[in-house]
FIROGU-749998 format. One record per atom (N, C-alpha, C, CB): z, x, y; residue number from 1; atom name. Coordinates in steps of 0.02 Angstrom, whole numbers, plus 50000, padded with zeros to 5 digits. Glycine has a CB too. Layout:
N
- Z  X  Y  NUM  CA
...
This chain:
71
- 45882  46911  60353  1  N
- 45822  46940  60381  1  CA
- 45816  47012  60354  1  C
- 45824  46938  60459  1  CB
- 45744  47028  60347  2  N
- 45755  47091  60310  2  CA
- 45727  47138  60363  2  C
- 45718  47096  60234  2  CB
- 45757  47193  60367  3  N
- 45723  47263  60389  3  CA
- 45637  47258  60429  3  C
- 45715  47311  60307  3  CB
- 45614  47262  60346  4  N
- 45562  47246  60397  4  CA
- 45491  47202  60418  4  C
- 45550  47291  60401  4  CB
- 45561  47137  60400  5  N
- 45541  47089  60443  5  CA
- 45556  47103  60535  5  C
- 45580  47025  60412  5  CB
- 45593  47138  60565  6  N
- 45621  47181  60630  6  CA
- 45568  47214  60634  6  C
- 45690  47230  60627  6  CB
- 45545  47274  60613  7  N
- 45513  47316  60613  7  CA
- 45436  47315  60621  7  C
- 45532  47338  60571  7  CB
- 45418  47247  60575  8  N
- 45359  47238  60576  8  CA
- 45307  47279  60541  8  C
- 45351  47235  60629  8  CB
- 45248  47336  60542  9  N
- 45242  47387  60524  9  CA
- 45251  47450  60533  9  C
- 45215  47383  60520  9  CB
- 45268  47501  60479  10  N
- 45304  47552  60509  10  CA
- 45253  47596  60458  10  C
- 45399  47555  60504  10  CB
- 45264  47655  60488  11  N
- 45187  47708  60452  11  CA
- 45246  47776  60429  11  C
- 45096  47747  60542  11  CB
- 45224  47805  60396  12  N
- 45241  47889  60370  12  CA
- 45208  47927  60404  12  C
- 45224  47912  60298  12  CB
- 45269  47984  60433  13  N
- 45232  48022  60454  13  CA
- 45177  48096  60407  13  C
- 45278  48037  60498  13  CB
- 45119  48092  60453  14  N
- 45064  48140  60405  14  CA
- 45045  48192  60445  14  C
- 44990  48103  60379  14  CB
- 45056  48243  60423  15  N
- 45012  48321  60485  15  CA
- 44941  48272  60481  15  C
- 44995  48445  60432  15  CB
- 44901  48320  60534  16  N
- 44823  48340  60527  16  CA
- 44800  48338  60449  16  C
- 44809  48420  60559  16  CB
- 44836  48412  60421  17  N
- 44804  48430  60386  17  CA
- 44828  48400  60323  17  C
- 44798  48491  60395  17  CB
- 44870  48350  60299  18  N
- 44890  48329  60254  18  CA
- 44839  48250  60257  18  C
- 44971  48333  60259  18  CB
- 44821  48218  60337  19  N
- 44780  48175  60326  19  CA
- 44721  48198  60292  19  C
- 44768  48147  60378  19  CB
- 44712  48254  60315  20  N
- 44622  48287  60283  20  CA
- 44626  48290  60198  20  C
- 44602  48396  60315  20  CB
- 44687  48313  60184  21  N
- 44696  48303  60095  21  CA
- 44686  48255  60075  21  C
- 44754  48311  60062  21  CB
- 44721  48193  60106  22  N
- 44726  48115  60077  22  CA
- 44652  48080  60084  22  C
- 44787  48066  60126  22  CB
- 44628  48109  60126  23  N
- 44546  48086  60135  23  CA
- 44500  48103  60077  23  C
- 44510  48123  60199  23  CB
- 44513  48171  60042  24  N
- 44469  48221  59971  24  CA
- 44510  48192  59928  24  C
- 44471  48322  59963  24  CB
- 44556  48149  59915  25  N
- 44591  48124  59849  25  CA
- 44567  48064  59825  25  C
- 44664  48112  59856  25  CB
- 44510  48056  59858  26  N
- 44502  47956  59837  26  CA
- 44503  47957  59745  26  C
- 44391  47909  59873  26  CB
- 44469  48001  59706  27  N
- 44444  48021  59652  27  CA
- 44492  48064  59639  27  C
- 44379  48043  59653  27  CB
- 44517  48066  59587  28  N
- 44594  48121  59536  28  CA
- 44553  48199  59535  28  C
- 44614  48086  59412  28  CB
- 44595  48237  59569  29  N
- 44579  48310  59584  29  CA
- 44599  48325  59542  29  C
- 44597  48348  59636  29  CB
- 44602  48402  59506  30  N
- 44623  48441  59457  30  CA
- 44683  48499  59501  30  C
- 44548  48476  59419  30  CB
- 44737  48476  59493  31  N
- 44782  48522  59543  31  CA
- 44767  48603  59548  31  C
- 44859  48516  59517  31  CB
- 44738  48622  59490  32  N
- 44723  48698  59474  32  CA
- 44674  48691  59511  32  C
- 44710  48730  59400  32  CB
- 44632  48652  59538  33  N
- 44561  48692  59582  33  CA
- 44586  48675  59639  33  C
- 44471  48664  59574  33  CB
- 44638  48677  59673  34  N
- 44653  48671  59719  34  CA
- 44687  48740  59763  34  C
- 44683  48620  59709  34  CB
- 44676  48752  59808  35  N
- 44701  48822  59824  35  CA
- 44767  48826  59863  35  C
- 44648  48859  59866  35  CB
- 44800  48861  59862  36  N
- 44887  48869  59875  36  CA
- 44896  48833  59912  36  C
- 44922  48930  59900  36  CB
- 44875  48849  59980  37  N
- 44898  48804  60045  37  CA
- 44866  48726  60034  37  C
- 44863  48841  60125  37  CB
- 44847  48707  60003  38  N
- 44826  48618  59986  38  CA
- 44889  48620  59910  38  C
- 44700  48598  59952  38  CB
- 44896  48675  59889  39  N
- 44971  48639  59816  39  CA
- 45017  48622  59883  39  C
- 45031  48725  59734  39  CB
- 45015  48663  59917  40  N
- 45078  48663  59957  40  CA
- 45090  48580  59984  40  C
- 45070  48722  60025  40  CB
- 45022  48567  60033  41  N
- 45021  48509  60061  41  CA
- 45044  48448  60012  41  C
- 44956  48502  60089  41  CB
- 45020  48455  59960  42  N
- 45013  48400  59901  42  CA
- 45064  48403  59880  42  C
- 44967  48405  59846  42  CB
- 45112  48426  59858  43  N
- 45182  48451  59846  43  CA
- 45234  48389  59903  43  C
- 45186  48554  59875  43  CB
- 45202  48411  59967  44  N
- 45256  48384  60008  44  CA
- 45221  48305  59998  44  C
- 45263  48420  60097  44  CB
- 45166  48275  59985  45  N
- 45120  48218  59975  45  CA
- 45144  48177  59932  45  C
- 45056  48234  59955  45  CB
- 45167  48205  59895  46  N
- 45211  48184  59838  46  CA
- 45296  48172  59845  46  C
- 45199  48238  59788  46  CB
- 45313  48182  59886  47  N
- 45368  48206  59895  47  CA
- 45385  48117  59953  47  C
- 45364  48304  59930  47  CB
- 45330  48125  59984  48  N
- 45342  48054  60024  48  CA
- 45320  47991  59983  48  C
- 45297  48053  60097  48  CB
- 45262  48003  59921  49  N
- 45248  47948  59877  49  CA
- 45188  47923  59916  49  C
- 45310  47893  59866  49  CB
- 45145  47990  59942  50  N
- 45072  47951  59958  50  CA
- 45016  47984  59910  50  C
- 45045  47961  60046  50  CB
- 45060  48024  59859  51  N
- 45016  48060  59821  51  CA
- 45051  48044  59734  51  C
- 45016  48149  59852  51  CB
- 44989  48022  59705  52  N
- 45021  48029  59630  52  CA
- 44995  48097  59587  52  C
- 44997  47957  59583  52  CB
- 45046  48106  59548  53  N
- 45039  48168  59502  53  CA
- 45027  48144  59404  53  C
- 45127  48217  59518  53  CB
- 44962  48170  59409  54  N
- 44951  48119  59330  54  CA
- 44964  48187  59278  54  C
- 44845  48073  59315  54  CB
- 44993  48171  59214  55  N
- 44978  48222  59159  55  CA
- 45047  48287  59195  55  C
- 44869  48253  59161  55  CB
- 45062  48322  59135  56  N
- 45106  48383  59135  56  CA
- 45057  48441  59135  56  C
- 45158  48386  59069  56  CB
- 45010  48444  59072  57  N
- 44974  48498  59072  57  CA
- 44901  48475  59086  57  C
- 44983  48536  59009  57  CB
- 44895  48535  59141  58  N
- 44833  48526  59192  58  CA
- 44828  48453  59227  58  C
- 44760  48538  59149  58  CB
- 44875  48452  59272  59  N
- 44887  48397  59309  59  CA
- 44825  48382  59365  59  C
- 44957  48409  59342  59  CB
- 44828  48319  59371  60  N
- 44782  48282  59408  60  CA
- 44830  48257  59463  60  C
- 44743  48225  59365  60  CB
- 44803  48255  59532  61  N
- 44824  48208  59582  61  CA
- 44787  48179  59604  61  C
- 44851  48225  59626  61  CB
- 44809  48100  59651  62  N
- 44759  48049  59660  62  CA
- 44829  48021  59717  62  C
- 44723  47995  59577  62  CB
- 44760  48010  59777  63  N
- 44798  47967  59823  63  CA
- 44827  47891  59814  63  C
- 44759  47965  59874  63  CB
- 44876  47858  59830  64  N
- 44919  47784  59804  64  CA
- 44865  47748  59856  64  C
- 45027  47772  59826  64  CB
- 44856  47684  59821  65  N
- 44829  47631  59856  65  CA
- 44834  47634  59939  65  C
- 44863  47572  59829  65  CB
- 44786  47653  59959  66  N
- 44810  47645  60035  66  CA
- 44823  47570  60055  66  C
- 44752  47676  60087  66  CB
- 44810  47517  60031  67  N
- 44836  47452  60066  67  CA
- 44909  47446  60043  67  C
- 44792  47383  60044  67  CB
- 44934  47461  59990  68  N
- 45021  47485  59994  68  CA
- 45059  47524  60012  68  C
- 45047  47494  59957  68  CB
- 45011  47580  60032  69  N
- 45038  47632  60081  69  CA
- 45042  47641  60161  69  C
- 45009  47679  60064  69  CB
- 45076  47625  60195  70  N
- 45053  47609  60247  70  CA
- 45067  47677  60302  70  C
- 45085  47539  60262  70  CB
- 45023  47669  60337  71  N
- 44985  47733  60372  71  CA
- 45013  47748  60445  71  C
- 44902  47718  60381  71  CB
């Protein structure tokens, strides 16, 4: 039996204000027009794997499938 087959569905936890980011990502942002406190958020977004990071120079981010991400 696996994990989470037990568990059933299980969600990540998200601030407020990190849901409000994941909501403006449907479409690949340009990380540079983004202002400090949203690198910051996106930083940690990434960090849980609900945020992808495209390209080295002048990076793009884009929210992961929300039906594989679970909420």
């Amino acid at each position: 039996m696996r994990v989470s087959e037990l568990l059933g569905e299980f969600g990540i936890f998200t601030t407020n204000e990190e849901a409000a980011i994941l909501a403006k990502l449907k479409t690949p942002v340009s990380l540079h027009s983004l202002n400090e406190t949203e690198r910051f958020r996106i930083e940690a977004l990434i960090r849980k794997s609900l945020v992808t990071k495209i390209g080295h120079e002048n990076p793009k981010v884009v929210a992961n499938d929300p039906k594989k991400t679970p909420i």
